[in-house]
C-alpha positions as CSV (number, residue, x, y, z in Angstrom):
1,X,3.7,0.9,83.0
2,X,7.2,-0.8,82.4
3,X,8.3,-1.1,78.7
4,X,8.9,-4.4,78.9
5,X,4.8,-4.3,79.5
6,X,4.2,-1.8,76.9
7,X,6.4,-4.1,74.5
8,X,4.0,-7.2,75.1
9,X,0.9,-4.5,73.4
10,X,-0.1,-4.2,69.9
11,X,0.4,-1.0,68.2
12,X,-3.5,-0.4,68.2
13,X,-3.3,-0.6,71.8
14,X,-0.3,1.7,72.2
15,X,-2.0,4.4,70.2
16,X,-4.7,4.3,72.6
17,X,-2.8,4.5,75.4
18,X,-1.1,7.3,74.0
19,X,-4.2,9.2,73.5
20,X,-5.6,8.3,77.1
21,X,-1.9,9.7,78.3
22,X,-2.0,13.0,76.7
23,X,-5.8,13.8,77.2
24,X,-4.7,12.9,80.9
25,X,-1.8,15.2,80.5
26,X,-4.1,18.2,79.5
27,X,-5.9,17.6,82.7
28,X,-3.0,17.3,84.9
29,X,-1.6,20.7,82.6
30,X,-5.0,22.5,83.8
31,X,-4.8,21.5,87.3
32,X,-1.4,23.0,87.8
33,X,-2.4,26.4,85.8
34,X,-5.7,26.7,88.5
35,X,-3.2,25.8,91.1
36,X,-5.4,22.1,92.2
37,X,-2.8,19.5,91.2
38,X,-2.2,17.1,94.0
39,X,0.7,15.7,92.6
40,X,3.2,17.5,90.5
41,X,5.2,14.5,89.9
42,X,2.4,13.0,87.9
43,X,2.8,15.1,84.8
44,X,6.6,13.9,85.0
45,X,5.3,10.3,84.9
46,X,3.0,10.3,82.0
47,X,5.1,12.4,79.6
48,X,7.8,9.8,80.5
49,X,5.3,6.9,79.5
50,X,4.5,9.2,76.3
51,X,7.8,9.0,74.9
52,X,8.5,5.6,75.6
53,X,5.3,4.9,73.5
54,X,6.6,6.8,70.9
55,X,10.2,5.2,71.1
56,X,8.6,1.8,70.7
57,X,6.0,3.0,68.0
58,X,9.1,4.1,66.3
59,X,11.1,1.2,66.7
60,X,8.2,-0.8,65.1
61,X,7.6,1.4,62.5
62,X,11.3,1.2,61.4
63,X,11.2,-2.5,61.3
């Protein structure tokens, strides 16, 4: 998801999506310690989207 996206969300729904991200993160993180991930680039991905959550939580917060 773009930022610009993410900044068009309210911060109920980016909290959500945050915990969808890192409950799909744990997964992923499982998958590549049993040696099934089919995509290694996909745990690059959603910590990427984690953080910009958390940028924009911040930013929001700070305002």
């Amino acid at each position: 998801m773009k930022t610009a996206e993410l900044r068009d969300k309210s911060v109920d729904e980016l909290n959500a999506r945050e915990r969808d991200l890192n409950e799909q993160l744990f997964k992923l993180r499982f998958q590549r310690a049993t040696g099934r991930i089919e995509n290694p680039n996909k745990i690059r991905e959603v910590k990427r989207e984690i953080a910009r959550i958390k940028t924009l939580l911040n930013e929001r917060s700070r305002a």
